[in-house]
Structures are given as structure tokens and as C-alpha cells.
SETIKE-752296 format. One line per 8 residues: number of its first residue (from 1); for each residue x, y, z of C-alpha. Coordinates in pm, 1 decimal. Layout:
REM SETIKE-752296
NUM) X,Y,Z | ...
***
This chain:
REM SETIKE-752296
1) -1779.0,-337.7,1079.0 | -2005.7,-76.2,900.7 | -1791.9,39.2,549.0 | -1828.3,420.4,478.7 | -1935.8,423.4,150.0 | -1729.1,597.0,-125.5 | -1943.0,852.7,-324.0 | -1925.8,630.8,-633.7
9) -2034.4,344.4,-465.9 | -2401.8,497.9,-353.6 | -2608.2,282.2,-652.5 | -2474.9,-13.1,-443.7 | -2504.9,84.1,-56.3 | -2890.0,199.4,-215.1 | -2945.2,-152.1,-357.3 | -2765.7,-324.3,-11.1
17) -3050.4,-97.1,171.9 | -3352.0,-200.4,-18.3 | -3210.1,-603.5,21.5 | -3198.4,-538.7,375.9 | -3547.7,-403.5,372.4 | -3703.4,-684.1,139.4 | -3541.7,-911.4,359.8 | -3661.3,-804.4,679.7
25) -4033.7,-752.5,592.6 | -4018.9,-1134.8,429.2 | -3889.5,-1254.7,796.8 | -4067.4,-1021.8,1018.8 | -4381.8,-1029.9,853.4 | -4428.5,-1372.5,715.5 | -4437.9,-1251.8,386.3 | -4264.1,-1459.8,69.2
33) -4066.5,-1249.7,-108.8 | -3792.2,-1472.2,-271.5 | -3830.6,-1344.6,-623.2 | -3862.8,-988.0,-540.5 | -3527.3,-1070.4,-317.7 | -3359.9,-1272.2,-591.2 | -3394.2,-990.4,-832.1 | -3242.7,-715.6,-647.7
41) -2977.5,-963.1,-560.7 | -2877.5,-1007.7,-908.2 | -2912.9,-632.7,-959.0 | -2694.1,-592.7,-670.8 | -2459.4,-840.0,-798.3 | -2441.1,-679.1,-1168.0 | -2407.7,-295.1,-1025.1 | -2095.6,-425.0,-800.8
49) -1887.6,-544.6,-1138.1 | -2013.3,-274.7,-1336.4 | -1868.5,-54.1,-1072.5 | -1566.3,-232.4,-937.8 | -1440.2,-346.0,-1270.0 | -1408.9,-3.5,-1433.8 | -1287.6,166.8,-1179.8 | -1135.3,528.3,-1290.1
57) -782.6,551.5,-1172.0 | -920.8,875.9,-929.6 | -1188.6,590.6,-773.1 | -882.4,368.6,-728.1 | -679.0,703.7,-516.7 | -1025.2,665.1,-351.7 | -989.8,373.4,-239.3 | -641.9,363.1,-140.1
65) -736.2,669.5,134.7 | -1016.6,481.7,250.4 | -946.7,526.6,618.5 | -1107.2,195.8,690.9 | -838.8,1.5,455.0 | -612.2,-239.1,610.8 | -287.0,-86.7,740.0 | 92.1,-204.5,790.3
73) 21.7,-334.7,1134.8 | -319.0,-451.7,1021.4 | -105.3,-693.6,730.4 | 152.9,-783.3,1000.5 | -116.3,-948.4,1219.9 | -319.7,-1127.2,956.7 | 33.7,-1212.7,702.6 | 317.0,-1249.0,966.6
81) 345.3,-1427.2,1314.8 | 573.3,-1340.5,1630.8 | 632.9,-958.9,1562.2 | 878.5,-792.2,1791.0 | 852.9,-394.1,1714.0 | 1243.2,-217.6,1765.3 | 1232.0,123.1,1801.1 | 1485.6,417.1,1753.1
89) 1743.0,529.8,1465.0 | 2038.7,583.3,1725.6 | 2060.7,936.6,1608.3 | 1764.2,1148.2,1698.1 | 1506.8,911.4,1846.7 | 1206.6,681.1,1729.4 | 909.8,767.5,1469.7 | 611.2,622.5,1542.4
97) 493.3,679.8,1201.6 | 773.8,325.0,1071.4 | 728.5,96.3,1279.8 | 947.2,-205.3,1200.3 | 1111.1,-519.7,1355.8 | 1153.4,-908.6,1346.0 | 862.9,-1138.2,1243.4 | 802.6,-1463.9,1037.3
105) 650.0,-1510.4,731.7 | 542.6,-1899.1,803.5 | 909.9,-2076.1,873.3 | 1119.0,-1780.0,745.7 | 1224.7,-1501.7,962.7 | 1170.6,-1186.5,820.6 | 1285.9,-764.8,864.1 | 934.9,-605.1,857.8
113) 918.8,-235.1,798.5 | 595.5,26.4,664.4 | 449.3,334.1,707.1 | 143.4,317.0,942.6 | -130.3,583.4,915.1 | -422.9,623.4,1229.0 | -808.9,523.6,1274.5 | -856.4,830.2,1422.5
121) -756.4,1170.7,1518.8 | -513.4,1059.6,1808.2 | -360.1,786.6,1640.1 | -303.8,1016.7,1357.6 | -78.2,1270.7,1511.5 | 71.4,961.5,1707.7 | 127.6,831.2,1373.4 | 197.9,1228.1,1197.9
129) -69.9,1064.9,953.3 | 170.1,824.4,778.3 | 452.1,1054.3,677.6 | 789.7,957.6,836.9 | 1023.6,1202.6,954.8 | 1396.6,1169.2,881.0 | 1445.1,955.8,1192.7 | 1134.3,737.5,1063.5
137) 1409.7,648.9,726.6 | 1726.9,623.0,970.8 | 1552.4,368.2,1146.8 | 1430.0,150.9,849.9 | 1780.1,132.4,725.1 | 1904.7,62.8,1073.5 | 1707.8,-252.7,1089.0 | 1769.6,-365.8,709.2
145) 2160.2,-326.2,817.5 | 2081.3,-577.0,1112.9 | 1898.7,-785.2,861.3 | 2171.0,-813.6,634.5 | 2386.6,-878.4,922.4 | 2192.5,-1190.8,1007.2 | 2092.2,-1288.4,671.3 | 1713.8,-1241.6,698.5
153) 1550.9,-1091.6,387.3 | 1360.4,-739.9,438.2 | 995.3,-668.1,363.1 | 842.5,-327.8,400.7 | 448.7,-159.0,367.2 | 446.7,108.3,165.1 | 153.0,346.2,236.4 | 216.1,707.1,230.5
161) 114.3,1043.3,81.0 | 509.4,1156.3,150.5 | 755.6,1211.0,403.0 | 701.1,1485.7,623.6 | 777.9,1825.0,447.3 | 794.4,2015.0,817.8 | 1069.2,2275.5,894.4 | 1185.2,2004.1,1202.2
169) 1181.9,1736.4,902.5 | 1422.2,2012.9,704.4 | 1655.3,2094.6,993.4 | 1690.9,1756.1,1001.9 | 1763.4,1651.8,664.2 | 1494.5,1451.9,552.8 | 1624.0,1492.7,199.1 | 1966.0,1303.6,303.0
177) 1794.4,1040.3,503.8 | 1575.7,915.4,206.1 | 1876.1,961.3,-40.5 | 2092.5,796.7,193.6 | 1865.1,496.5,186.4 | 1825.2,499.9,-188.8 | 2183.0,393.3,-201.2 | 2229.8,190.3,60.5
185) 1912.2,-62.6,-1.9 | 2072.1,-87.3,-345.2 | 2401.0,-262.3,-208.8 | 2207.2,-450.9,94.2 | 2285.7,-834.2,13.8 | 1952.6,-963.7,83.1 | 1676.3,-1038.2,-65.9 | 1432.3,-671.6,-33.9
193) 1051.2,-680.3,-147.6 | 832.6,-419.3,-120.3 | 422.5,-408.5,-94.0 | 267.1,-82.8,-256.4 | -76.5,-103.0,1.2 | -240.8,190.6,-30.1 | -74.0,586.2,-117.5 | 307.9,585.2,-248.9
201) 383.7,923.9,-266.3 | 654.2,1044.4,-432.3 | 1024.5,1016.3,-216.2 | 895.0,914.5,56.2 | 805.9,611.9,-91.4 | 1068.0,543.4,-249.9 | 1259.8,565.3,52.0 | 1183.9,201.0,169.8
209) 1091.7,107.1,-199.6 | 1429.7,10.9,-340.8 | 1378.9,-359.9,-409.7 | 1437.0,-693.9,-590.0 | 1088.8,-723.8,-597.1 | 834.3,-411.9,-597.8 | 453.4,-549.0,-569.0 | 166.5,-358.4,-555.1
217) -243.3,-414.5,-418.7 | -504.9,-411.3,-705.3 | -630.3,-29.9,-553.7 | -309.6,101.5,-437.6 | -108.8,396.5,-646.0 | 234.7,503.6,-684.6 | 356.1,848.8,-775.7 | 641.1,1109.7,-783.3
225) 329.3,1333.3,-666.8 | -20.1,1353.1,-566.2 | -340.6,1376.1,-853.9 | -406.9,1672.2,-611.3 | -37.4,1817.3,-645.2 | -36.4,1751.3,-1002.3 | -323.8,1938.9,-1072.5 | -268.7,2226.4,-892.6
233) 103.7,2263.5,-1045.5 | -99.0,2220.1,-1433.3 | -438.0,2341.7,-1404.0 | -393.1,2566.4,-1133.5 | -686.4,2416.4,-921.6 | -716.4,2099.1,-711.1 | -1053.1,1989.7,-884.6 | -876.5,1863.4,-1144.3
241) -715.8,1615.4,-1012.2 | -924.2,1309.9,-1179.3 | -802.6,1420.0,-1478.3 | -467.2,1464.0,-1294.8 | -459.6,1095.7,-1167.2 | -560.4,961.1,-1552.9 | -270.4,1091.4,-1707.2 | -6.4,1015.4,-1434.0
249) -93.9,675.7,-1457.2 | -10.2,591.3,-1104.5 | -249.9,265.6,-1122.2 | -147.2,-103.3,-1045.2 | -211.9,-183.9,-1409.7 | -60.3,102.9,-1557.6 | 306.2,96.9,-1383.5 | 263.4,-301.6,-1464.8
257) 262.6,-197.7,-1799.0 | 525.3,50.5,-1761.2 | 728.0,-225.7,-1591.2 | 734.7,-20.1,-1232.1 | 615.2,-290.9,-1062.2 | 652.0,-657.8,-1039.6 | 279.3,-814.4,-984.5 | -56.2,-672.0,-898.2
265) -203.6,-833.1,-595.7 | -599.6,-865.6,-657.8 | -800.4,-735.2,-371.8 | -1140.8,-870.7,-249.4 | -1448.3,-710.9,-428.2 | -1469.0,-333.6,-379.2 | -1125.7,-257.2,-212.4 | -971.9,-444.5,85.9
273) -1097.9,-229.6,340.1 | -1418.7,-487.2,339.3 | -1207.1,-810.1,391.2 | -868.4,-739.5,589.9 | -821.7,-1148.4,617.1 | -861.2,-1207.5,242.9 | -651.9,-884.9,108.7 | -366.6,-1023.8,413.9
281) -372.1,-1391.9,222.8 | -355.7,-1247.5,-116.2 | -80.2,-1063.3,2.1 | 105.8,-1327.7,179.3 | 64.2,-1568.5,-142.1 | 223.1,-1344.6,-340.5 | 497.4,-1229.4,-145.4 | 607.1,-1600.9,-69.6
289) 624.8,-1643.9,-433.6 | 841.1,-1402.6,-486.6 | 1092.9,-1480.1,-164.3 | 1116.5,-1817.3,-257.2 | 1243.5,-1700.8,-601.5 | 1478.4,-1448.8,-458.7 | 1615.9,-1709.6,-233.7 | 1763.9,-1919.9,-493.1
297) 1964.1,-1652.8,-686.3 | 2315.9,-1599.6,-561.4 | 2420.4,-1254.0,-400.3 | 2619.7,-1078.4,-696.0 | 2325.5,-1197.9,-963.2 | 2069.8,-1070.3,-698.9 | 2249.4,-712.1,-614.6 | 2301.3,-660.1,-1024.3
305) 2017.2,-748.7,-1090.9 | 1865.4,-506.7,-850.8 | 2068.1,-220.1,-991.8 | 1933.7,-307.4,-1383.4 | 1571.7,-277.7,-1260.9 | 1615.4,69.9,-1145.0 | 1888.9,139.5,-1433.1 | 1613.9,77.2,-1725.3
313) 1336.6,307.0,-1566.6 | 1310.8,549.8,-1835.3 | 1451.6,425.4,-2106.8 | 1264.1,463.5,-2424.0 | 1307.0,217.3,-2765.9 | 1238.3,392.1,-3082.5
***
């Protein structure tokens, strides 16, 4: 699969060209070129961590658009086995944009739900481009509810730039349907993670984010609003939004810090868009960890603890 390059990432797709070149005039012409190649591959090789290491937290929003980055469905095929999609909320109808259902994480059955963007323009508005409608929220909660019925803990994909802001979204209360969930996954009496895997924006979120354990990939981000949104509210102008996404501090390593989030899950070299298997395993490793750990803790510890996690957000120490 050919990766569209970012535009900060051109010094490296220029340096990938010119190995390709050295390489195929030493094979196709007989030619020995190993030193020339060895030196551009170290050059290569140095350009990569200068530019992957320091990434600015706008590179990182980047990154987590990339439209070639693995998905929810993409991570349920690589992470999970024996997925069985349920549709519907029982009030309005499905939403094609949360998919969610039964799967198994190795030997442990598990409540899968996410937000799931498109590859392309028809899977897209199949998909209204990530961003659930109210029935999309109804219909997570429905299947957490069956999960707590049966006892199987709940994982859900976060990866969206917000829920739908439509007028049919409105006259259907998609304000309610997220608070509505807010309260609810506080008092469900299983185990809940959550996997930050590419845009959380703002409610909609937070809507499936309420969790014992909130995790979060390496170049994901996680906002009450968009570097774009941000900037256009301070600055009055949209090209600010670099600036916007540096002091928001929406980053993996800043909401760490902050104590937003519970681990950062390190993606493959340059984003996970260019390995979907290893970014999956990374992401299955970790998540294990942390259901194993939740397993062990008794229901009343587990729900209080829950509710002090979200209770402390905010607090300053003097």
C-alpha cells in the first residue's frame, strides 16, 4: 500500500525516492553502489527520528486524520476474533457511523463499540464521516446494558472529530443521548476501557469515553474542541490552529501528564497508518493489561473508583 505523504514528511519520501533510484541502477545496471546506498540509508534512517521524534502536537492532529490510518473495524480484525456486528438503538433505527457487537479478545468475550470513519467518498456518507448521530449513542449504551447483563466487560474505539451537529441530530436530541450515556457508563458494573485511536473531539467523544481505563495511541488527540475550532473562536482565523493545538495540549503525552489518560500506546515509526498489524498488537498488549487488572477488583471498588477518576479532573493543588 502506497502512504500519502504528510507535508512534513517530504525530506523523507525525497530520501525513500533517491534509495529507490540508487537501488535500481545498482541491480539493473550491474553497477556497485553499496556505499553510495549505505549512506543515504543512514541519512534516511537519521531524517525519520529527527522527524518522528519531535513531532509538533499540529503534526501529531496530522497524523491522526491521515485517511490511510487504521480504523475501528480495521483494530477489530487485526486485535479481536469472532465479531458479530448488532445493529439498531430500538428507538429511531441503526447508525452506521458505531458499529458495535460481541467479539473476543483471545479467551475473553468482549462488548466492542467505536466510531468508524470511510476510505472514500461513499463509505464516508455511509459512515456520515465518523460523527454519530443520537441513535449512533442510544445504540452503544444499548449494547453496554446487554454487556452488563451478561457480565462481559465493554471496549470501545474512539475516533471522531464530534457527534453530528445536524438539525436531524438536534430534533433528535443528540445533546440528551450523549449526556444520557455520561451517566449511565458511570454506574455500568463492568469493567469499561476505552482506546483514543485517532480524533476525540469534544462530546462526542466523551460519549463512549467514560471508563475505568482511558488509553490513548502515541498520534492520537483528545479535545473539548478542534485546533481548527479553537483558533477560529481566539484568533479569529483557522490558520492558526498549530498554535491552537500547542496550547490545548490535546497530545498523548500531554493529557498523560495532566492525568486524562491512563497509558500511551507507542505506534510503529511514523504513525500507524504504515503498519495496521503492529499498531493492532500494541494495542491489544496494552488493553489486556489493563482488563486483566480490572478483572480482579470487586464491583463497588471498581464503580468508585470510576467516579474519583472523573471527580479529580480539574482540580488544582496550590
Amino acid at each position: 500500500m502506497k502512504i500519502e505523504p504528510l507535508e512534513f514528511e517530504k525530506p523523507i519520501v525525497d530520501l525513500e525516492t533517491q534509495l529507490a533510484e540508487m537501488r535500481d541502477r545498482s541491480v539493473g545496471h550491474d553497477l556497485k553502489l553499496d556505499n553510495e546506498i549505505q549512506k543515504i540509508e543512514e541519512k534516511l534512517r537519521k531524517t525519520k527520528t529527527a522527524v518522528y521524534k519531535k513531532l509538533t502536537p499540529w503534526q501529531r492532529v496530522q497524523i491522526a486524520r491521515h485517511p490511510q490510518r487504521p480504523f475501528m473495524l480495521d483494530y477489530v480484525e487485526q486485535a479481536l476474533d469472532g465479531y458479530m456486528e448488532l445493529h439498531g438503538d430500538r428507538h429511531i433505527g441503526d447508525d452506521e457511523s458505531m458499529p458495535g457487537g460481541f467479539a473476543y479478545l483471545e479467551d475473553r468475550r468482549v462488548i466492542a463499540i467505536g466510531q468508524q470513519k470511510g476510505r472514500d467518498t461513499k463509505e464516508n456518507l455511509r459512515r456520515n464521516f465518523g460523527s454519530a448521530h443520537p441513535e449512533g449513542y442510544r445504540k452503544a449504551l444499548r449494547l453496554m446494558k446487554l454487556g452488563e447483563k451478561f457480565g462481559v466487560p465493554i471496549l470501545t474505539f474512539i475516533d471522531t472529530p464530534g457527534a453530528y451537529p445536524g438539525i436531524g441530530a438536534e430534533e433528535r436530541n443528540i445533546a440528551e443521548a450523549i449526556a444520557f450515556n455520561l451517566r449511565e457508563m458511570m454506574l455500568i458494573e463492568v469493567p469499561i476501557i476505552s482506546v483514543v485511536i485517532g480524533e476525540g473531539g469534544s462530546g462526542g467523544a466523551l460519549g463512549i469515553g467514560v471508563a475505568d481505563r482511558v488509553l490513548m495511541l502515541e498520534n492520537a488527540y483528545y479535545s473539548v474542541i478542534s485546533p481548527e475550532g479553537c483558533a477560529a473562536i481566539l484568533w479569529k482565523d483557522r490558520k492558526y490552529a498549530p498554535e491552537a493545538a500547542e496550547a490545548l495540549r490535546i497530545t498523548a503525552s500531554h493529557l498523560e501528564e495532566l492525568g486524562i489518560i491512563d497509558e500511551v500506546i507507542p505506534e510503529p515509526l511514523g504513525g500507524a497508518h504504515h503498519d495496521h498489524v503492529g499498531a493492532a498488537t500494541a494495542l491489544k498488549k496494552s488493553v489486556r493489561k489493563h482488563l486483566s487488572e480490572l478483572e480482579k477488583i470487586p464491583t463497588d471498588q471498581l464503580l468508585e473508583e470510576r467516579y474519583q477518576k472523573f471527580r479529580k479532573f480539574g482540580e488544582f493543588k496550590g
